[in-house]
N, C-alpha and C positions, 0 to 999 in steps of 0.2 A: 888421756882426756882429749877429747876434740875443742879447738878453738876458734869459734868465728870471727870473725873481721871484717868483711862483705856482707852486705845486702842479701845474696846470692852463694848457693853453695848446693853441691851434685853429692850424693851419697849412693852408692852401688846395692847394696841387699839391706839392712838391717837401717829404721828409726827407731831408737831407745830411746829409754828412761835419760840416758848421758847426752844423749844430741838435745831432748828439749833443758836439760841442766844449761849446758852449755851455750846454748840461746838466747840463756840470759830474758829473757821475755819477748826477744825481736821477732822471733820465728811466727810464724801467722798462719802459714798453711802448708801443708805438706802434699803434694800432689805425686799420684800412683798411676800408671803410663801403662798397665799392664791388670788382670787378673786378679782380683783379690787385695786385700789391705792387712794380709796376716803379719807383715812383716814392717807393721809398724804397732809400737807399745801404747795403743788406746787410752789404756787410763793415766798413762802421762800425760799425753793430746790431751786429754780432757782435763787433767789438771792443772795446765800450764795454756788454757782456752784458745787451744789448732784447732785451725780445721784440716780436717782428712780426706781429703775425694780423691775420687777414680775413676778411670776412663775406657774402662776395659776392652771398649772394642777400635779404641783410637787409631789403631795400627791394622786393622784388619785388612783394609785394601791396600796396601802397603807391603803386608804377608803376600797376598796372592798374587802383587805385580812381580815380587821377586820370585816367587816361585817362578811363574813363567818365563823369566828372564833366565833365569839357573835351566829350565828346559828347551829355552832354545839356546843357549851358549852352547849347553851339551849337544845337541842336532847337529851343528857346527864345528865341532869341536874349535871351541873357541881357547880353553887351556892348552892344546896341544900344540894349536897353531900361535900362542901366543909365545911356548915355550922354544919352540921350533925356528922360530924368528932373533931367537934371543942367541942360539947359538950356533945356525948355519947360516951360510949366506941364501939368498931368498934365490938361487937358479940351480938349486939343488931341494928344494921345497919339495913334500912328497903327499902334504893333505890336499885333499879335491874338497870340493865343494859339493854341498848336498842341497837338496831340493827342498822344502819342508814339505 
């Protein structure tokens, strides 16, 4: 059984029917950071009077900045050279530098 104590509390996949138990009636609102709301028990929400929202596109630039971050590390080789640093000394160094 899950026990609250705090105001504030982070749950990874799954809101049951046991986390609004649990809440004892403190719980107020459940907010969803991603895609869909499947993976909270509604007619608990509703009978224990949550609110449920979501944000689905919260993250979307966020997405696309790491993307391009993950494609130019790789241009760079920014893993290699990070590796390469870790365990030779840097006048034996063998990655060049690229142009984008």
């Amino acid at each position: 059984m899950l026990t609250l104590r705090t105001n504030w509390f982070l749950l990874s996949t799954q809101v049951t029917r046991e986390v609004f138990q649990a809440a004892k009636g403190r719980l107020k609102v459940v907010g969803r950071a991603g895609v869909g709301i499947d993976n909270v028990d509604l007619a608990a929400a509703t009978e224990y009077g949550v609110l449920v929202v979501n944000a689905p596109t919260a993250n979307t630039i966020a997405a696309a900045e790491h993307g391009i971050a993950l494609l130019c590390s790789m241009s760079r080789n920014v893993a290699q050279a990070d590796a390469s640093m870790k365990v030779c000394p840097p006048e034996i160094m063998t990655l060049r530098y690229r142009r984008l």
